[in-house]
N, C-alpha and C positions, 0 to 999 in steps of 0.2 A: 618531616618533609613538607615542603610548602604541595598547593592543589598542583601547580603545572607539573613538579618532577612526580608527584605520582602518577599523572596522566599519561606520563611519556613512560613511567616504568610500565602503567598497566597496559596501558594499547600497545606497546610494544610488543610484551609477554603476546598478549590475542593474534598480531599481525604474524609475528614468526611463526606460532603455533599456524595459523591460516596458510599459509606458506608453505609450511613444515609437510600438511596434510596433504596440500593441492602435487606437492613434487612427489609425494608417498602414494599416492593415485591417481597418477595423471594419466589419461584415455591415450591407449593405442591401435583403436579400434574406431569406425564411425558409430558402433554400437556402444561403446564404452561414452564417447563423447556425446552422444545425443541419450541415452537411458541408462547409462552407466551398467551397461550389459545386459538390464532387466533381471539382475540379481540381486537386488537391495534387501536387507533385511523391515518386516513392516515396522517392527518399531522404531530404526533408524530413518527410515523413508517418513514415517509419522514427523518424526523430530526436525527433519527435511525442512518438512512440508509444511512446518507452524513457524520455523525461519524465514522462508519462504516468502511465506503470504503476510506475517509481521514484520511489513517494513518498516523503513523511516515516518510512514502514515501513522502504525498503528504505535508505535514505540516513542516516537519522539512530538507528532503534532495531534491525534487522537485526543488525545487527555489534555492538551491544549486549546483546543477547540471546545469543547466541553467545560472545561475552564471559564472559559467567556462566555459561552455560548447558551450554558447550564441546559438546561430542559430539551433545547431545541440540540444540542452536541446529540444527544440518544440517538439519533437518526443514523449516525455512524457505527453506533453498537447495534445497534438494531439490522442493522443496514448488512454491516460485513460478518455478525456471528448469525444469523439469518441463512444469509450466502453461501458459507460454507455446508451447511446442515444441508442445502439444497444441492449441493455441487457432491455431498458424501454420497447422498443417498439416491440421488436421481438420473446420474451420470459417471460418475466416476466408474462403475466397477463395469458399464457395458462400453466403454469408449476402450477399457484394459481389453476385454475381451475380443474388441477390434482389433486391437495389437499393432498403431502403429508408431510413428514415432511423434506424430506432429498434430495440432489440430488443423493446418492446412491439409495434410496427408490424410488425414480421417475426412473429411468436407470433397477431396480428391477422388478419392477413390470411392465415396459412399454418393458422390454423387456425376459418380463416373464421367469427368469433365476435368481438361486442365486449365479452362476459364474459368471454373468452380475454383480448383486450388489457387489459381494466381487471383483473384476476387480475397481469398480467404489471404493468404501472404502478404496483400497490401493492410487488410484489414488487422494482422497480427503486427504489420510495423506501424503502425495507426495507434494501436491499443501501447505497446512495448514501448513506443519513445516517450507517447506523453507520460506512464508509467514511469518510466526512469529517471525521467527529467526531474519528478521529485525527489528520489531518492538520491540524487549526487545533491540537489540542493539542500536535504538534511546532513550529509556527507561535510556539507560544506560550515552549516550552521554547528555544526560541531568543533570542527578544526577552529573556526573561525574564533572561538570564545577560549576554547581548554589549550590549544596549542599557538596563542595566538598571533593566528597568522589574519591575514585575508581572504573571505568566503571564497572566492576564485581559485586563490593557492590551495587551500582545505579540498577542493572538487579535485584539483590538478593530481593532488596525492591518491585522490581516493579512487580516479582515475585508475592511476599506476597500480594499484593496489588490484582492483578487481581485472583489468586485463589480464593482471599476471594469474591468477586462478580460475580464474573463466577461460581464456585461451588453453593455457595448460592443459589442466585437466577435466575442461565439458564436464556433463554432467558428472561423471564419477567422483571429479574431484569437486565441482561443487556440490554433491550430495553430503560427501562427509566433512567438507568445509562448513557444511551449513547444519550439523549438525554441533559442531562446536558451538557455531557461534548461537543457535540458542539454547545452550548453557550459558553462554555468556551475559544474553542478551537478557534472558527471564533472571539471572541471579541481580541484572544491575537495576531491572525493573522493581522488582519485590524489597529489594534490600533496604534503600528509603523510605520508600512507603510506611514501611513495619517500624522503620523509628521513629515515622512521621504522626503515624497514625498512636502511637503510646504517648508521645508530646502531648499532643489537642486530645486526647479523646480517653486513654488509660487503657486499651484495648490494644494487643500487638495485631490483629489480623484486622489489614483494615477493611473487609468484608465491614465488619460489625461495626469498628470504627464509626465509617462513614451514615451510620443511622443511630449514633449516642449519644449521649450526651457529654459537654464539655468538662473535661477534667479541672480547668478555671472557673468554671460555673456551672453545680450538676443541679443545676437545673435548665439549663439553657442547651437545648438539641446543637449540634452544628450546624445543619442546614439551616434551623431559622438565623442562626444567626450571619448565615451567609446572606438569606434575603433582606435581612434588616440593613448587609450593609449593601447594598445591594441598591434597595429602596432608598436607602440615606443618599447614595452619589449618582443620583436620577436613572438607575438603570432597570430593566423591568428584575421582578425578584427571578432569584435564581435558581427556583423549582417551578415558577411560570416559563410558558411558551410564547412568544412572538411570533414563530411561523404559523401561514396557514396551513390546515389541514391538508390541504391537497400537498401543498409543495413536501410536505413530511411524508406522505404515503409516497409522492413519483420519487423523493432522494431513496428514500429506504426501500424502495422495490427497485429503483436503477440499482441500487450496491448491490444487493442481494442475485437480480439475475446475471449483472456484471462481472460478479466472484464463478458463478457457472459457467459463465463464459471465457473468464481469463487465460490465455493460453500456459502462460509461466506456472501456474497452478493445477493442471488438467494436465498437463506432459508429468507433474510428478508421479502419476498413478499408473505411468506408464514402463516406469523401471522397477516392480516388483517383479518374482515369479510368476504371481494366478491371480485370477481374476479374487478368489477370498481373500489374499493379500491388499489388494486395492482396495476393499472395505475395512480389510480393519487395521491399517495404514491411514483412512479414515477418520476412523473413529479415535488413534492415539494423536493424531494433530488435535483432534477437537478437543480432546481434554488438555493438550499444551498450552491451544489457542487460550480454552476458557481462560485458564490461569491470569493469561494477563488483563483479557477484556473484562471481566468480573473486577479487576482492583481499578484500573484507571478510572472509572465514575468517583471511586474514591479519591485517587492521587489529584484529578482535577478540584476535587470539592476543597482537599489541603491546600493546595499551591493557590489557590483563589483566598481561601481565607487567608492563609500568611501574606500573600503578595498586597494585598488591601492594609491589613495591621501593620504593613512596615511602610508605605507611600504614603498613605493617605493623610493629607495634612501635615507632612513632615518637613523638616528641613531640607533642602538639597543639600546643605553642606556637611550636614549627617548622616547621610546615605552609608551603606555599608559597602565595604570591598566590590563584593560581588555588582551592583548597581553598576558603580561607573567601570568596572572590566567590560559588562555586558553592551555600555553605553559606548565603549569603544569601538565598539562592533560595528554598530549603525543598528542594531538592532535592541535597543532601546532606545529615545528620544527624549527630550526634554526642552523644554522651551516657557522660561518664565512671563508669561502675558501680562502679570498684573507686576512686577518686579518687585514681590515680597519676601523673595527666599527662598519660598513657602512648596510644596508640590500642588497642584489642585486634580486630582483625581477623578471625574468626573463622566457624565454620559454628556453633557453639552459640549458639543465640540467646541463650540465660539469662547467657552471659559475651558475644555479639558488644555492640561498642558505635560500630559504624559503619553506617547504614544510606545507600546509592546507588541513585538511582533508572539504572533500566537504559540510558532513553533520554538519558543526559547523555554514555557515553562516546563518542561517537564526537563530539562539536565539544570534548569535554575534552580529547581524546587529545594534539592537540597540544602545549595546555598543559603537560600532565604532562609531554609528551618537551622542553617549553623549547625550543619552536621559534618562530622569528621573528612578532611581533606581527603580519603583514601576510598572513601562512598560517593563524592564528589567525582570521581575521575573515573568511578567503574561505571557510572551513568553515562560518562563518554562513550565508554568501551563498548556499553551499551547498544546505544545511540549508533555507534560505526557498525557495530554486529548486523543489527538491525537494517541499517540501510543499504551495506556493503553486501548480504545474501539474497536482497531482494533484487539486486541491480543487476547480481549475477544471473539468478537464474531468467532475468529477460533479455538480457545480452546475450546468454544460448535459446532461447528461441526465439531474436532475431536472428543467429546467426543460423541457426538448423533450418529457418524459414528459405533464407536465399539458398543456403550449401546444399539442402536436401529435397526441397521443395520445389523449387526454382533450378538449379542449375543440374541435379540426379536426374529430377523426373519431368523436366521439361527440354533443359537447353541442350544436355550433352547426357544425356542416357548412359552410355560408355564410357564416364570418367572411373579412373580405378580411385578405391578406398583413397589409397594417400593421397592422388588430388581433391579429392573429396574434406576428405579431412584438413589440408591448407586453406580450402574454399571458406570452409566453415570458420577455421582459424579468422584468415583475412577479415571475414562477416562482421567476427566477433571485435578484431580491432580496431574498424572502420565505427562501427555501433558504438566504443565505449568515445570515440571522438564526437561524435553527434549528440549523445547524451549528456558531454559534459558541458556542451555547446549550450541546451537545454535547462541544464543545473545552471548555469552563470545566468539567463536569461528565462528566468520561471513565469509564468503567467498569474500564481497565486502563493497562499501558504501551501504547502508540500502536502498535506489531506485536503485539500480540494484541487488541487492539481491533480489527484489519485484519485477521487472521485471523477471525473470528467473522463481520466481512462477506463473506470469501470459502466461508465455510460456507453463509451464507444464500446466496451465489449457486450454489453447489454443489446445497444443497437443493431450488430453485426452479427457476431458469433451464436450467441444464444440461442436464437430460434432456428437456425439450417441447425448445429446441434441435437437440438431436439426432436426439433421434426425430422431428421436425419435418426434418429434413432427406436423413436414410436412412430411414425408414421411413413409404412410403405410404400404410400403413393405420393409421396413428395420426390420429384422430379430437379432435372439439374436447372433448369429456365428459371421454378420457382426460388429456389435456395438465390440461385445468383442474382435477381433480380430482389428480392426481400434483402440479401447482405449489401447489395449495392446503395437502394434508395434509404435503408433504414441508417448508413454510416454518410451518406451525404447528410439525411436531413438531419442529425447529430451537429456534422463539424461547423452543416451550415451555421447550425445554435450558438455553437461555442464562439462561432469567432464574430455571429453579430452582435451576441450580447455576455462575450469575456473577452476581447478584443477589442469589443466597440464597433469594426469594420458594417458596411452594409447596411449603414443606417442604425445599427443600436444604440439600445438605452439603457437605462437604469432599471429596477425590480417594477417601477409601477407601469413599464411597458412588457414585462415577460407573456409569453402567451399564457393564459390561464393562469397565471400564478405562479409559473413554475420554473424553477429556478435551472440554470445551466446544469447544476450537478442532479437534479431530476429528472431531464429531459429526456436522457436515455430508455427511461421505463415506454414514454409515447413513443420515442421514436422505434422500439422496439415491435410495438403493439402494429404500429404500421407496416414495419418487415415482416411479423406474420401473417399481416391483410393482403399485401402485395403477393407475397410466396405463396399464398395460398390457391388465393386470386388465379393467379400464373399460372399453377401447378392445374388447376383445375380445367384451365384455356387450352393447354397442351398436350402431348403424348405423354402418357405412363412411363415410370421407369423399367429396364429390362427385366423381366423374369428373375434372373440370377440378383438382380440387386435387390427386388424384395423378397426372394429368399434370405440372402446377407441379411437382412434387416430382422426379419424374423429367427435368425438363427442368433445374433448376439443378445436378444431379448431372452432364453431359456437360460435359464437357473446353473 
């Protein structure tokens, strides 16, 4: 069978199975749809919970970025398995032991204020859309290539896709939906890799792979020979750094308190039974996690070397299949400058005459290495796994944010469960229309679009968090007043200088150095000077609330 009929046999197969699972557990409860009862098994909630947080960022544009970016890409690994480790061990098991449903509901009721919750509700649709809006756009950059259609039509399907199992069945059913899909996701990940990495290297695990030497020449390491070409087509080598120092510490501390902060991530730990469930639910994501973040330094180091050995200086008209499918896309380019045939691959833009968009290498990778049509198409499947469980679980906490947050515990008190649960439905329908809005009209590649969410949750959510949870005398004025100025002076960032609005510029006008998907880490710094600041201007919070405080901190 050619690439396309397996792609359709295999996303098929995943899609019904998805389906299958979402109508086999779909929520009859607001408990069921918002924590899937808080009876999850922890190694199923682990497995969750590494689908989850590996989305179309870390599955399909991660190892892209890194690709290009070599030395300076680490700030994403660094950035988001950093993140986690702090989100295991520093929060998660005392936010279970508050037991509620939401991270507005926890910021609510910890900081005994419904301006507190609707401050935090805006800030978790803030974080959730620009969130999403990448994942329909990997959604899309999939379809667009394997099934090929148009990126728009690809978003429209995958749309329809996630409403019907996010609506359905909330959390219940997307917990065990999303544990399928990573099996799916990690078998489509690794599978390449391991026959990518015996091609170049002689080594199946490409762990080792990526630090050996070449099987075409053992004495030549791979990496040097990525720098050499590297250095040949004017670009800095590709175990040197181009970014400054600072912008690499504020990206990689924005990711890091960002993943803390993330609401879609921090509600998983919320549907086990106990609080020792929530740790070591934990700790089997983070060994899921590892799995893939440990291989993609390598899968980017292969798809850089192959995609350079098969362009570079070649003929256009010998290009292989794969090139002009991808070229139909729009997401490859070509444009002969000097009209020799010839490709010119290059770091001068005035002579490059090959433009790739970042998020294509890792489902092209394959292709380029000329691997079996049938490994080709499970990297789709991949790729949809991937983006299709992360979309869902922030489309249910957009939707838990207004159904439960907003309209239980503010608008109408007295709604019974079943309106409650249409509300939430509705939420959830309305969100997957806006985020697909978002996927057709992205602001960047799909990992820096996800980057800039995990700023805004760095900026906002993080610090009431925290200080919401060690610190008893933080009051409700400071929380709200740090999550307020800290997610202003954020978006203010974003959209003067990733927008361009308000006057921005380019890198050599960023303040300090530091780049939009850094900013989060100052803007944070600031909500905890503010909140503090505040907290200390003001009255104390009630007796009973630093009690709370002190009592979800005991062991």
């Amino acid at each position: 069978m050619d690439i396309q009929s397996w792609t359709y046999l295999i996303v098929g197969i995943t899609f019904i199975l998805y389906i299958g699972i979402a109508i086999w557990s779909r929520a009859g409860t607001t408990g069921e749809f918002y924590v899937a009862g808080g009876g999850v098994h922890p190694l199923a909630n682990g497995m969750a919970t590494a689908a989850d947080w590996m989305s179309a960022a870390s599955f399909i544009s991660m190892a892209g970025l890194i690709s290009f970016m070599g030395y300076d890409g680490a700030v994403y690994l660094m950035g988001w398995t950093g993140g986690y480790v702090l989100l295991a061990l520093l929060l998660a098991p005392y936010l279970r032991k508050f037991g509620k449903f939401t991270v507005p509901d926890f910021i609510g009721d910890r900081y005994y204020s419904n301006v507190a919750r609707t401050v935090a509700v805006i800030c978790a649709l803030f974080v959730s859309f620009t969130y999403v809006s990448g994942q329909m756009r990997g959604v899309g950059v999939v379809f667009s290539r394997f099934l090929e259609v148009e990126i728009n039509t690809g978003i429209f399907v995958g749309m329809g896709i996630v409403f019907f199992y996010a609506v359905l069945g909330g959390m219940k059913g997307i917990t065990y939906t999303q544990v399928a899909q990573y099996c799916v996701l990690i078998f489509a990940f690794m599978v390449p890799v391991f026959f990518i990495s015996i091609q170049l290297t002689g080594h199946w695990l490409p762990q080792l792979g990526f630090g050996s030497y070449l099987s075409s020449d053992p004495s030549l390491y791979l990496l040097d020979k990525l720098d050499g070409l590297h250095e040949a087509l004017g670009f800095t080598a590709y175990t040197d750094g181009s970014k400054s120092m600072q912008d690499v510490f504020f990206i990689t501390a924005a990711l890091m308190v960002g993943t803390a902060g993330l609401p879609h991530v921090i509600v998983r730990f919320f549907t086990v039974p106990r609080v020792k469930d929530a740790r070591v639910s934990a700790g089997y994501a983070l060994f899921f996690i590892a799995i893939l973040y440990t291989t993609a330094p390598a899968l980017a180091a292969f798809a850089r070397t192959n995609l350079i050995d098969t362009v570079s200086e070649k003929e256009y008209a010998s290009m292989p299949e794969w090139f002009h499918k991808w070229e139909s896309t729009g997401l490859i380019k070509y444009d002969d400058k000097n009209a020799d045939g010839k490709i010119q691959y290059v770091a001068d833009p005035t002579v490059n005459e090959l433009i790739i968009d970042r998020d294509i290498m890792v489902l092209a990778n394959p292709e380029i290495a000329n691997l079996p049509a049938w490994v080709i198409a499970l990297v789709a499947a991949g790729g949809l796994a991937a983006a299709l469980s992360t979309a869902a679980g922030l489309l249910l906490v957009i939707s838990t944010s207004v159904a439960h947050d907003l309209i239980k515990k503010q608008i109408n008190p007295n709604i019974s469960e079943k309106g409650e649960l249409l509300a939430a439905r509705l939420a959830a329908a309305v969100a997957v229309v806006i985020a697909g809005y978002f996927g057709i009209n992205p602001p960047d590649f799909v990992a820096a679009v996800v980057a800039l969410a995990f700023g805004l949750a760095a900026a906002s959510f993080f610090p009431a968090i925290v200080l919401g949870i060690f610190y008893h005398r933080m009051n409700k004025e400071g929380a709200i007043s740090g999550m307020v100025v800290g997610l202003s002076f954020m978006l203010f960032y974003i959209i003067k200088f990733k927008f361009g609005f308000l006057g921005g510029g380019g890198p050599e006008d960023w303040w300090f150095g530091i780049s939009p998907e850094g900013f989060g880490t100052l803007a944070m710094i600031v909500n905890f000077i503010v909140a503090l600041l505040v907290a200390h201007l003001t009255p104390p919070p009630p007796a009973h609330i630093r009690a709370l405080v002190e009592e979800i901190r005991k062991p």
